[in-house]
MOPAC internal coordinates of N, CA, C and O (Angstrom, degrees):
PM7 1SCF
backbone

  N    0.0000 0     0.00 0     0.00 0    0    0    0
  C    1.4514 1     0.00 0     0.00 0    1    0    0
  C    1.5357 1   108.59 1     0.00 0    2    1    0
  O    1.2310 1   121.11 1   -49.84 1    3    2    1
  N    1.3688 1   115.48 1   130.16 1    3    2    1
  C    1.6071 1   117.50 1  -177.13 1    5    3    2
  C    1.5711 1    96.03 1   -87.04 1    6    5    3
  O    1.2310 1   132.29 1   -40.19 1    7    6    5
  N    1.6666 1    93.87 1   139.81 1    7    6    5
  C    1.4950 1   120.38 1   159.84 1    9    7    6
  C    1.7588 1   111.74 1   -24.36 1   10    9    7
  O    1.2310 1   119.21 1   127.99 1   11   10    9
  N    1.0602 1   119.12 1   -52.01 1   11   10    9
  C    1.7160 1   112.73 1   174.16 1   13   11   10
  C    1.6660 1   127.97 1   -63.94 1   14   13   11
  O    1.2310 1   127.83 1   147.94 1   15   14   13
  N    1.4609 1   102.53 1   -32.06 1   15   14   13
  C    1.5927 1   121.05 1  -177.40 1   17   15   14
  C    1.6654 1   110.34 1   -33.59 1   18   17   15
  O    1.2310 1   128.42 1   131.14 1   19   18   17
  N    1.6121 1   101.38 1   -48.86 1   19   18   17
  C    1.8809 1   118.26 1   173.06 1   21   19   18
  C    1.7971 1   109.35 1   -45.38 1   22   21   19
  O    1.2310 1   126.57 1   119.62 1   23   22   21
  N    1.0320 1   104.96 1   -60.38 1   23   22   21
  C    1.5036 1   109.01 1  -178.83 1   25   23   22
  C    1.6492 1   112.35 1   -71.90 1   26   25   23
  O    1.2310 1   115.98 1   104.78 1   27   26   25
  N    1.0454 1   125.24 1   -75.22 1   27   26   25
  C    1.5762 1   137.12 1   131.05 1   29   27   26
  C    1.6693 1    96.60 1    33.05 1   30   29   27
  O    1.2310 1   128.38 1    96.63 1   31   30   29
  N    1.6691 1   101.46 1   -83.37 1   31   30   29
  C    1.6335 1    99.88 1  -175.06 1   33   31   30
  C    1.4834 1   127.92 1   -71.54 1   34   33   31
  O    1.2310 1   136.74 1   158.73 1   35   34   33
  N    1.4739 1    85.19 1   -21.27 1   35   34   33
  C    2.0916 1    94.44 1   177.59 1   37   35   34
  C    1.5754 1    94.19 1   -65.60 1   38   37   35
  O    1.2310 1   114.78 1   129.93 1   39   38   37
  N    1.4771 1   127.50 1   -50.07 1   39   38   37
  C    1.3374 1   104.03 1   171.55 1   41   39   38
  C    1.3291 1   151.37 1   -24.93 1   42   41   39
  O    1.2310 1   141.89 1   128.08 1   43   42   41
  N    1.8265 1    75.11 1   -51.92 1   43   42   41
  C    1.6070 1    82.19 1   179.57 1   45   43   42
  C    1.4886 1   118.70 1   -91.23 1   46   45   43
  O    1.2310 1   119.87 1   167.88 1   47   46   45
  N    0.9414 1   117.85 1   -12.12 1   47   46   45
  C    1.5378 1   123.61 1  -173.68 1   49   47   46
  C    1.9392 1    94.97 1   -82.76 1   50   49   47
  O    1.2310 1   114.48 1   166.59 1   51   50   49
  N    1.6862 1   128.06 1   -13.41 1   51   50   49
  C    1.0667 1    98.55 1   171.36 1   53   51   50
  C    1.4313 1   113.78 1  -112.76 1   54   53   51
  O    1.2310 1   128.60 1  -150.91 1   55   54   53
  N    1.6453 1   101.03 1    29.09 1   55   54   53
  C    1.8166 1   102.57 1  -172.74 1   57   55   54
  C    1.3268 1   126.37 1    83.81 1   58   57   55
  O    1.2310 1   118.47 1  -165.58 1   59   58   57
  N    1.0906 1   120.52 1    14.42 1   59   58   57
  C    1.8315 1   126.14 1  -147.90 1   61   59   58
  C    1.6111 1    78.23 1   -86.23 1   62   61   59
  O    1.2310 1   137.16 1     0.80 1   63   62   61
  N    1.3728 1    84.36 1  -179.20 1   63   62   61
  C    1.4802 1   107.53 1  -154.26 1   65   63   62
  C    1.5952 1    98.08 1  -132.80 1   66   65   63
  O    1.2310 1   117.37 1   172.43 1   67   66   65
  N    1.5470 1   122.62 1    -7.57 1   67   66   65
  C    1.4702 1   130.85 1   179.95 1   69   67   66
  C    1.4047 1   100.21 1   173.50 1   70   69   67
  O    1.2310 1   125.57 1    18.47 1   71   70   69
  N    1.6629 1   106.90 1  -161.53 1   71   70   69
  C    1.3360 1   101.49 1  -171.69 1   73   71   70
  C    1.5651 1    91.72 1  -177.70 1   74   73   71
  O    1.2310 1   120.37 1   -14.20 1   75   74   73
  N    1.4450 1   116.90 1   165.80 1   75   74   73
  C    1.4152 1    98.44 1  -178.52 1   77   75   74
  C    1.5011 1    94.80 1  -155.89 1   78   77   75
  O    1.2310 1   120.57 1   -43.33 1   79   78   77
  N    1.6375 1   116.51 1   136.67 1   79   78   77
  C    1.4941 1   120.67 1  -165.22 1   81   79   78
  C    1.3119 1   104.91 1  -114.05 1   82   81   79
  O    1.2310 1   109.68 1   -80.00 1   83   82   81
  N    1.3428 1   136.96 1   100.00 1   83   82   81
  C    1.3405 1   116.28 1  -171.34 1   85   83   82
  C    1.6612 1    89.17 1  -126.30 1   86   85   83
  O    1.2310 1   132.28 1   -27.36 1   87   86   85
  N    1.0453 1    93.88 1   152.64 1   87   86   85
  C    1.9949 1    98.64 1   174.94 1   89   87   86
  C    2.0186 1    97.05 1   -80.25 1   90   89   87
  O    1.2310 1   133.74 1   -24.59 1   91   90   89
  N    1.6543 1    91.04 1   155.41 1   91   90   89
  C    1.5319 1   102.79 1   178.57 1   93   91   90
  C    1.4929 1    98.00 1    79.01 1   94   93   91
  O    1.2310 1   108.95 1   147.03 1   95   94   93
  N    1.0422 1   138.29 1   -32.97 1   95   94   93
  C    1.8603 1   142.41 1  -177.02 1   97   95   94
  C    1.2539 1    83.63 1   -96.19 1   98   97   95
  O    1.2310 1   131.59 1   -20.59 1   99   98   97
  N    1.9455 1    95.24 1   159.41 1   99   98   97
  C    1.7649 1   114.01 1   142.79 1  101   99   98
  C    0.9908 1   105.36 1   -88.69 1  102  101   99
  O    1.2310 1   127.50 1   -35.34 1  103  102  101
  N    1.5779 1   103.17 1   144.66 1  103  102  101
  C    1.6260 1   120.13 1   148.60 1  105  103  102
  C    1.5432 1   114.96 1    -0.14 1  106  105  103
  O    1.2310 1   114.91 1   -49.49 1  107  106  105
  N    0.8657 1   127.26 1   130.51 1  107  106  105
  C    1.6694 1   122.28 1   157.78 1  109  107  106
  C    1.3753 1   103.76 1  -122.88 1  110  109  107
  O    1.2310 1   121.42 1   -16.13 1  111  110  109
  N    1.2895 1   114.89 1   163.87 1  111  110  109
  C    1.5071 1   138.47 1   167.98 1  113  111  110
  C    1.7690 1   102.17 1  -123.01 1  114  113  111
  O    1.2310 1   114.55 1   -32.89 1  115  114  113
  N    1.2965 1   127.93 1   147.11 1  115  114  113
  C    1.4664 1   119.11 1   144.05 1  117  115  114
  C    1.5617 1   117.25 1  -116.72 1  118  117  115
  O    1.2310 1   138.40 1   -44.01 1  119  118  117
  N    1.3743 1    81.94 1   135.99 1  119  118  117
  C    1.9204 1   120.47 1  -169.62 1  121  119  118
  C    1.7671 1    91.49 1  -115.51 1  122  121  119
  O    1.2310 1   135.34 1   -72.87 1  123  122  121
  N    1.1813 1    87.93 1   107.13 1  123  122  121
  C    1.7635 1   109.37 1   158.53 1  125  123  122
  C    1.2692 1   100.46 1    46.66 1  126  125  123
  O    1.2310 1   122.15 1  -112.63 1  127  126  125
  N    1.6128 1   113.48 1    67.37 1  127  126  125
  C    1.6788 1   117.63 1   173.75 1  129  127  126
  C    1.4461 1    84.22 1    75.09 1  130  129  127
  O    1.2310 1   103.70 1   116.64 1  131  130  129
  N    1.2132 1   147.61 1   -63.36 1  131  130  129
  C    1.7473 1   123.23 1  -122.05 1  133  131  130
  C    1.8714 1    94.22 1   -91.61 1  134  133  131
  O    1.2310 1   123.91 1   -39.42 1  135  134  133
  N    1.1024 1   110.10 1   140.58 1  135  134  133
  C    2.0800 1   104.99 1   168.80 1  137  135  134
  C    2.0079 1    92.69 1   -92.21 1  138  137  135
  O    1.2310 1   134.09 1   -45.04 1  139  138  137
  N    1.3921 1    90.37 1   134.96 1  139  138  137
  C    1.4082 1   111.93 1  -164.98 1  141  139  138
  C    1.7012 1   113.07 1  -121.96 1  142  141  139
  O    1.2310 1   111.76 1   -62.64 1  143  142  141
  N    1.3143 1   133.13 1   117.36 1  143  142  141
  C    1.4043 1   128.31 1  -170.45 1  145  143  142
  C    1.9607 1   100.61 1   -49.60 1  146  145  143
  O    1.2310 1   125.21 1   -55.75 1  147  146  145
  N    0.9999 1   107.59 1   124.25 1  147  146  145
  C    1.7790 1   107.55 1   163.78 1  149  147  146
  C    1.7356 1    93.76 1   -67.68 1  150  149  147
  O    1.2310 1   124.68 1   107.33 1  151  150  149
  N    1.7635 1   108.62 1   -72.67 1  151  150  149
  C    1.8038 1    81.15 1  -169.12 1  153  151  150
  C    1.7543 1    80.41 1  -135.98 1  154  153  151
  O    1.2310 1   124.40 1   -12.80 1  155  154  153
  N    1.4071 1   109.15 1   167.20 1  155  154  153
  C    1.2802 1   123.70 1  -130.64 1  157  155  154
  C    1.8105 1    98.39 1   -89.48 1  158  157  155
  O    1.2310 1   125.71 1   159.13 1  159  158  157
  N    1.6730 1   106.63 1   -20.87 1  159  158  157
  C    1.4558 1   110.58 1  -173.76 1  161  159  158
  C    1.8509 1   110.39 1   -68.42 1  162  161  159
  O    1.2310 1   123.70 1   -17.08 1  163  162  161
  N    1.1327 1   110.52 1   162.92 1  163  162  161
  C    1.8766 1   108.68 1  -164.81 1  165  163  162
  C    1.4544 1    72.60 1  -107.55 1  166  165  163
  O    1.2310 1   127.90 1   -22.77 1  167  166  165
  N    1.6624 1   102.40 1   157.23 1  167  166  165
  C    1.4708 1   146.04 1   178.97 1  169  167  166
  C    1.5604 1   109.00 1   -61.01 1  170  169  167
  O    1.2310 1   102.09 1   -75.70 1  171  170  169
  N    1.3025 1   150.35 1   104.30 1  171  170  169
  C    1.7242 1   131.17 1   157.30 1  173  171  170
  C    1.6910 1    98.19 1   -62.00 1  174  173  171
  O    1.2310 1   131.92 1   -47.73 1  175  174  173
  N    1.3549 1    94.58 1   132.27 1  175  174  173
  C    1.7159 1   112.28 1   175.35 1  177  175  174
  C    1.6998 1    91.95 1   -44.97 1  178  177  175
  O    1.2310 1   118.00 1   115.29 1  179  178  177
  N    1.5464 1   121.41 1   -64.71 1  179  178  177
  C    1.6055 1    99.54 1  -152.68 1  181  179  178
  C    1.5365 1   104.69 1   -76.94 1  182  181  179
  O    1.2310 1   107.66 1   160.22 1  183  182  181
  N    1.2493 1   140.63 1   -19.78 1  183  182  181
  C    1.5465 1   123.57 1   159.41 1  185  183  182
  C    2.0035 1   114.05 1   -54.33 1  186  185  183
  O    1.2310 1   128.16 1   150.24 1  187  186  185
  N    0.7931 1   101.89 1   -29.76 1  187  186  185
  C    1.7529 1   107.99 1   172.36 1  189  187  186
  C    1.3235 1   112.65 1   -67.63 1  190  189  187
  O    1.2310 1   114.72 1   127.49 1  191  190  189
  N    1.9869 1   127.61 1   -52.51 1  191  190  189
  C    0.4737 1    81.81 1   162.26 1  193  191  190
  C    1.6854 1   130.79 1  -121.50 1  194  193  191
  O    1.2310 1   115.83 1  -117.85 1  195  194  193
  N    1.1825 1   125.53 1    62.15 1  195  194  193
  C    1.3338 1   157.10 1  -162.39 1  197  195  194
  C    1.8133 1    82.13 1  -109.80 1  198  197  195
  O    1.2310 1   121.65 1   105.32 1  199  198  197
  N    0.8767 1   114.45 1   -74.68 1  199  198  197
  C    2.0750 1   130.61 1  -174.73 1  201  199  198
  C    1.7773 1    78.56 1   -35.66 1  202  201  199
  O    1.2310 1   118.46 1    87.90 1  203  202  201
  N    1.7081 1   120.53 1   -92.10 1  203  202  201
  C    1.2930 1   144.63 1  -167.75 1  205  203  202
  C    2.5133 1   117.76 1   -13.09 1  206  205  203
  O    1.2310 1   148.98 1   119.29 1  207  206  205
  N    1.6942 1    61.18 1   -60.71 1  207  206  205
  C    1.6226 1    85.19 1  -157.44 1  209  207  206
  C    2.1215 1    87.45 1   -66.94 1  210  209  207
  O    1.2310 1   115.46 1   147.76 1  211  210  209
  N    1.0742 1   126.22 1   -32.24 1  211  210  209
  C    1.7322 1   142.08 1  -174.76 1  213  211  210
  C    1.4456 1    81.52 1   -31.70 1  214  213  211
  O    1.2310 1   131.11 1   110.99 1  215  214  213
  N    1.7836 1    96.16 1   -69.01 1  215  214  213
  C    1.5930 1   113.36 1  -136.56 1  217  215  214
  C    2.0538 1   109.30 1   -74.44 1  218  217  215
  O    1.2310 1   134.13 1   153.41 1  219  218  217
  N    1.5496 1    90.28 1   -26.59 1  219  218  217
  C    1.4009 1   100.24 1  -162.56 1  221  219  218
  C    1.4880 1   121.49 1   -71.32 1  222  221  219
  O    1.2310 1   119.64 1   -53.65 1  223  222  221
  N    1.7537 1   118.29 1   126.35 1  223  222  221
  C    1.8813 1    86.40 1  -150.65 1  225  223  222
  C    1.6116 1    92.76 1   -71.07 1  226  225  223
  O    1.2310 1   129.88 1    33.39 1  227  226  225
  N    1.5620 1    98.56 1  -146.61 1  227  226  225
  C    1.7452 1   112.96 1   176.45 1  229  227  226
  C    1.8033 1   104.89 1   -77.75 1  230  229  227
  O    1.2310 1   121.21 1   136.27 1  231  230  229
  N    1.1306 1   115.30 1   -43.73 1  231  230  229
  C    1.3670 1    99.97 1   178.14 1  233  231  230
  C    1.1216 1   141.55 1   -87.72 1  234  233  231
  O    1.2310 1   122.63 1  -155.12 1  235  234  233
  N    2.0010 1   112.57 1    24.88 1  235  234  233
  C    1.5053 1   126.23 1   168.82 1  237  235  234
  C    1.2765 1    90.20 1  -117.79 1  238  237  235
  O    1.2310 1   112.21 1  -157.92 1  239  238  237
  N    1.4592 1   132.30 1    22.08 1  239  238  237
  C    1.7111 1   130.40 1  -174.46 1  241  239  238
  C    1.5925 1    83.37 1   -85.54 1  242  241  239
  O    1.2310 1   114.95 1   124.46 1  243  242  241
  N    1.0355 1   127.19 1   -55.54 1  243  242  241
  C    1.6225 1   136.52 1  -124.78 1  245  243  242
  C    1.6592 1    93.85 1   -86.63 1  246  245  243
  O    1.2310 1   125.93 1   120.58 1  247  246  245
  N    1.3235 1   106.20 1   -59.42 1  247  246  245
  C    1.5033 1   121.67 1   169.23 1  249  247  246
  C    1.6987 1   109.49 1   -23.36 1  250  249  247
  O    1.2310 1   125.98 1    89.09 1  251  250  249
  N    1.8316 1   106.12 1   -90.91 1  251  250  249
  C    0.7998 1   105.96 1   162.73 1  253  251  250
  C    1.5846 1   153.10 1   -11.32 1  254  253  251
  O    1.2310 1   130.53 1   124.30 1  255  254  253
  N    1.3197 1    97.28 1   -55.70 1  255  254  253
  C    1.4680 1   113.56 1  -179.00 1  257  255  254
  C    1.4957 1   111.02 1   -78.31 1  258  257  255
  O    1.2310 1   130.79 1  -177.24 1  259  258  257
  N    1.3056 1    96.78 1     2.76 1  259  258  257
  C    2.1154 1   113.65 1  -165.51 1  261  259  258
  C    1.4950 1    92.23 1   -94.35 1  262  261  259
  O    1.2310 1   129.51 1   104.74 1  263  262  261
  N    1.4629 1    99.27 1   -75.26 1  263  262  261
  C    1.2637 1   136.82 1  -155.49 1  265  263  262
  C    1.8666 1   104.58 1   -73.01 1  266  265  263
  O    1.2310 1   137.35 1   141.77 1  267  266  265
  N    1.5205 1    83.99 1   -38.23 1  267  266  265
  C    1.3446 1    68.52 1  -145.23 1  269  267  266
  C    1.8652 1   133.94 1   126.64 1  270  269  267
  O    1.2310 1   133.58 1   137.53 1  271  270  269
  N    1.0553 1    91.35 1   -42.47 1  271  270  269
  C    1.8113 1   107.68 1  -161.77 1  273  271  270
  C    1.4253 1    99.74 1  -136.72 1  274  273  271
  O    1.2310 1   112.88 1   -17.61 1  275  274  273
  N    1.3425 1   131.06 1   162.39 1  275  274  273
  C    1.5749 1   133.08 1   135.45 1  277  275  274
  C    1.4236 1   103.39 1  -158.93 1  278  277  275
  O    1.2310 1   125.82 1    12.39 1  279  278  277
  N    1.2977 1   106.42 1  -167.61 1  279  278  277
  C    1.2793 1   129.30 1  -175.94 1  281  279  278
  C    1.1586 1   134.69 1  -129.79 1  282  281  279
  O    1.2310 1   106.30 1   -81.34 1  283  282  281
  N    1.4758 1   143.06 1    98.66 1  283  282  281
  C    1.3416 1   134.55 1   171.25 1  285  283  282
  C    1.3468 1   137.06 1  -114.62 1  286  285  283
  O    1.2310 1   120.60 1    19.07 1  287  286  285
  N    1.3331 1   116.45 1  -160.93 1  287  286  285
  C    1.4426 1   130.69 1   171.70 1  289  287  286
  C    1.1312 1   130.66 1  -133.93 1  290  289  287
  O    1.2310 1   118.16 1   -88.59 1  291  290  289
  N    1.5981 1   121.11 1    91.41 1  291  290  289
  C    1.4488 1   132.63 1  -149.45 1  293  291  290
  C    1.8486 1   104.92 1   -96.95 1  294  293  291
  O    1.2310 1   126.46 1   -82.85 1  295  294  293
  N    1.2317 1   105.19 1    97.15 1  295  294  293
  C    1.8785 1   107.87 1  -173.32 1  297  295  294
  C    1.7887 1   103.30 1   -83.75 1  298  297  295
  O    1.2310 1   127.21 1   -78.18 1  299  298  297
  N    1.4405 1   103.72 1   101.82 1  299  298  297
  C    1.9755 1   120.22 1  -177.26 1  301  299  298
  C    1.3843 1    76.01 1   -88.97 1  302  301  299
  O    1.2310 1   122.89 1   -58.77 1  303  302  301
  N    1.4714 1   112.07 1   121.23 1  303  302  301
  C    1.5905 1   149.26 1   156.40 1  305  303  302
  C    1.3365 1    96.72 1    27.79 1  306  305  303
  O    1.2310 1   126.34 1    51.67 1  307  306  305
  N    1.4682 1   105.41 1  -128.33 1  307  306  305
  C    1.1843 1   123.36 1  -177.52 1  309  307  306
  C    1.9174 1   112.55 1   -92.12 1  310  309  307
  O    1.2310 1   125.51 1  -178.89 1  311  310  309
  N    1.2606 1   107.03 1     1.11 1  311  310  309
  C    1.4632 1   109.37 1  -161.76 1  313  311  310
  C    1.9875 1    98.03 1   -85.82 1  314  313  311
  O    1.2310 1   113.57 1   168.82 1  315  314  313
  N    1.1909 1   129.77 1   -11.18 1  315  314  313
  C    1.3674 1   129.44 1  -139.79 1  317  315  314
  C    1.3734 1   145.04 1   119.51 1  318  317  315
  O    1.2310 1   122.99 1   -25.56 1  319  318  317
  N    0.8913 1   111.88 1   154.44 1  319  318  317
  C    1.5797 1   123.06 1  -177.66 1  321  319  318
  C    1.6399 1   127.21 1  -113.78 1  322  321  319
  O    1.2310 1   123.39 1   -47.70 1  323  322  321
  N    1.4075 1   111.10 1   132.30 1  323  322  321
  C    1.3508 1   118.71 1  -164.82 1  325  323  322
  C    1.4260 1   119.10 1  -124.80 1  326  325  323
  O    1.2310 1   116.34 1   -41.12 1  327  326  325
  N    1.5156 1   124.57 1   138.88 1  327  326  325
  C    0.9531 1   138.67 1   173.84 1  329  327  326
  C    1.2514 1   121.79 1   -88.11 1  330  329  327
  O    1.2310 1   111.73 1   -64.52 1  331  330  329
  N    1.2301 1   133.20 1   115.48 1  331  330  329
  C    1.7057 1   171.21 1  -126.49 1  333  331  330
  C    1.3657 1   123.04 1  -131.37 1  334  333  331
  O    1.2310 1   115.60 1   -92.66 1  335  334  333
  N    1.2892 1   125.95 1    87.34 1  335  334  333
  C    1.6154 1   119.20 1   159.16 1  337  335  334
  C    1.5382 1   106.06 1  -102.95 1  338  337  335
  O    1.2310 1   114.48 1   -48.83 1  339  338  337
  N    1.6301 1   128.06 1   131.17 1  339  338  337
  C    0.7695 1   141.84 1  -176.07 1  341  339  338
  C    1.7942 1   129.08 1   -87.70 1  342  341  339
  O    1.2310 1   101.10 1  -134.72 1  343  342  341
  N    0.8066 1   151.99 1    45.28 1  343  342  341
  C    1.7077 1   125.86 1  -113.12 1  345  343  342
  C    2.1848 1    78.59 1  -132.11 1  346  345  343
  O    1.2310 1   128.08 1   -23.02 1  347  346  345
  N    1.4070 1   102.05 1   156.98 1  347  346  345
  C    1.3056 1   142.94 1   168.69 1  349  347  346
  C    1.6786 1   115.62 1   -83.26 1  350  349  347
  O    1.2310 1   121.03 1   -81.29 1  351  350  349
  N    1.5596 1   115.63 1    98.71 1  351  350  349
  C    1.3777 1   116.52 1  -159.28 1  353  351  350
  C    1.5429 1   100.22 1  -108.80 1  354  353  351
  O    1.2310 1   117.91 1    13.62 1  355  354  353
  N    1.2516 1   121.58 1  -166.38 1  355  354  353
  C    1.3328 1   127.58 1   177.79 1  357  355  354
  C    1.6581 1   111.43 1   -88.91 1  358  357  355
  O    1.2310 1   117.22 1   159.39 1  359  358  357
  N    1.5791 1   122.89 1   -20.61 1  359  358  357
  C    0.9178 1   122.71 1   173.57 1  361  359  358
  C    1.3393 1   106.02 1   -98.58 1  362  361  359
  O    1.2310 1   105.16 1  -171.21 1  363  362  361
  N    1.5845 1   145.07 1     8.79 1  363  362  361
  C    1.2535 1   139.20 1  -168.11 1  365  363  362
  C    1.4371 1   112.64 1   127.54 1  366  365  363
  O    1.2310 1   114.00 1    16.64 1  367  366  365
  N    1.4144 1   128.96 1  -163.36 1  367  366  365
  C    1.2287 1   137.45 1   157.73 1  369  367  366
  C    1.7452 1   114.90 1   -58.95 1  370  369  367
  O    1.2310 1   123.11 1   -30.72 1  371  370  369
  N    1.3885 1   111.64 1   149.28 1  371  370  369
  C    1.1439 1   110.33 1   137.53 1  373  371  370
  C    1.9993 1   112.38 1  -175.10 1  374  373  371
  O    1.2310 1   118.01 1    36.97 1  375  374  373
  N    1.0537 1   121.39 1  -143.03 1  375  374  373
  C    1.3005 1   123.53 1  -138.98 1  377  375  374
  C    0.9291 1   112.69 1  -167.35 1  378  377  375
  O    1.2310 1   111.74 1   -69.93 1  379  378  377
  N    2.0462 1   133.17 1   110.07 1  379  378  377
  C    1.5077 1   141.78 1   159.59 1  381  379  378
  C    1.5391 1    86.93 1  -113.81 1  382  381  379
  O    1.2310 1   127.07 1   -15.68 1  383  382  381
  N    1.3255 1   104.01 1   164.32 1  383  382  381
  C    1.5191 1   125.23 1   -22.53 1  385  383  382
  C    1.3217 1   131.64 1  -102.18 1  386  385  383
  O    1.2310 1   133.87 1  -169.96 1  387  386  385
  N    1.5862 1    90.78 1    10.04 1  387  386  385
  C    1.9627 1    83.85 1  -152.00 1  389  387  386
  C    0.7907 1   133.84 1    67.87 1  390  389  387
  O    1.2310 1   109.10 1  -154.24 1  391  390  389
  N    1.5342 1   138.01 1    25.76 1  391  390  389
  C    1.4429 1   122.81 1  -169.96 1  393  391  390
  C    1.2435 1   128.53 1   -88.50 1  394  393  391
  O    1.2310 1   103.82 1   -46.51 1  395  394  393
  N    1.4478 1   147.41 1   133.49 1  395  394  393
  C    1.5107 1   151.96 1  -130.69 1  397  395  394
  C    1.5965 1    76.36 1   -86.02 1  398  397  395
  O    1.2310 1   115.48 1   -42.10 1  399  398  397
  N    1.3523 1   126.18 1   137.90 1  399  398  397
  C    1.4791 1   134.27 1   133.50 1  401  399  398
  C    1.3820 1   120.53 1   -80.51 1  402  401  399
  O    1.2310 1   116.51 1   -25.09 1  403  402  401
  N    1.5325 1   124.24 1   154.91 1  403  402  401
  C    1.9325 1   110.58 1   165.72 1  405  403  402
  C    1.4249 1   108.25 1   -79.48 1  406  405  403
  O    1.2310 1   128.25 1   -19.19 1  407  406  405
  N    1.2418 1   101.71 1   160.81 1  407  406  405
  C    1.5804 1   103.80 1  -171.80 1  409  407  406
  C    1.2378 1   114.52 1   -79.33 1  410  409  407
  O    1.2310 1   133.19 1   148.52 1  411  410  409
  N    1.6114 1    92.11 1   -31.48 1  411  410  409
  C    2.0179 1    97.85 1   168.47 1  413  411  410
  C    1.8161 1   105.22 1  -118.83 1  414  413  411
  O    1.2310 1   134.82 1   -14.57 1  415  414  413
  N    1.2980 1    88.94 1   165.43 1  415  414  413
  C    1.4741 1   100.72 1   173.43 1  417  415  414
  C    2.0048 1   115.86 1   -79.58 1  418  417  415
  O    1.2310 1   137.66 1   -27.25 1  419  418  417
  N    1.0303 1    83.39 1   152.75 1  419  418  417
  C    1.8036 1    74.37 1  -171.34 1  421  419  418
  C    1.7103 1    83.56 1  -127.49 1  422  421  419
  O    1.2310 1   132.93 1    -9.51 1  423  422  421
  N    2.0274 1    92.62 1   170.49 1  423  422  421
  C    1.7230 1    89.16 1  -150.47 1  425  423  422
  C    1.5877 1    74.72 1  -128.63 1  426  425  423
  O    1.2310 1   112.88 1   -36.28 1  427  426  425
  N    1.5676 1   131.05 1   143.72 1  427  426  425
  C    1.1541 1   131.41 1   147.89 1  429  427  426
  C    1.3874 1   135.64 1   -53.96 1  430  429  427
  O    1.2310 1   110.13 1   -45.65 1  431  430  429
  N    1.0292 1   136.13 1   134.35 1  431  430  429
  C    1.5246 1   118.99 1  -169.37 1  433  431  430
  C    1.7826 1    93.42 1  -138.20 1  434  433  431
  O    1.2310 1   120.10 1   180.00 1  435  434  433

């Protein structure tokens, strides 16, 4: 289980709509527009990005370390799939938005 999975599920268990990991901050989730502390303790930059670098495969390593920034798609077990911007801050790594993906594709009819 990766270091993020903990926060990851508090998301989802409160409906959030994203989440945002920045070192020096707590965790947030956003609940109805507002970003909301998940739990009240602030982030150490190298557990963030220790959490970050877990999830990120080899070919958003390279980007990153270029750029600066990338983008992925982090698949938590069986619970869902999440959308990933990675970016290089002044306090360290961190990561918007979290955003819940569906697990399946749905078809318009």
């Amino acid at each position: 289980m990766a270091e993020i999975d903990a926060y990851l599920t508090e998301v989802l268990e409160k409906a959030g709509l994203g989440s945002a990991f920045h070192p020096g901050d707590p965790a947030r989730v956003r609940l109805f527009g507002d970003l909301t502390a998940l739990r009240p303790d602030k982030l150490a930059p190298e557990f963030v990005k220790q959490a970050l670098y877990e999830i990120m495969p080899k070919p958003a390593v390279r980007p990153f370390r270029g750029e600066g920034r990338c983008g992925l798609c982090y698949t938590f077990a069986d619970k869902g799939r999440f959308r990933v911007n990675v970016m290089r801050q002044l306090n360290g790594m961190g990561a918007v938005p979290f955003a819940p993906l569906p697990s399946k594709a749905t078809v318009a009819r």
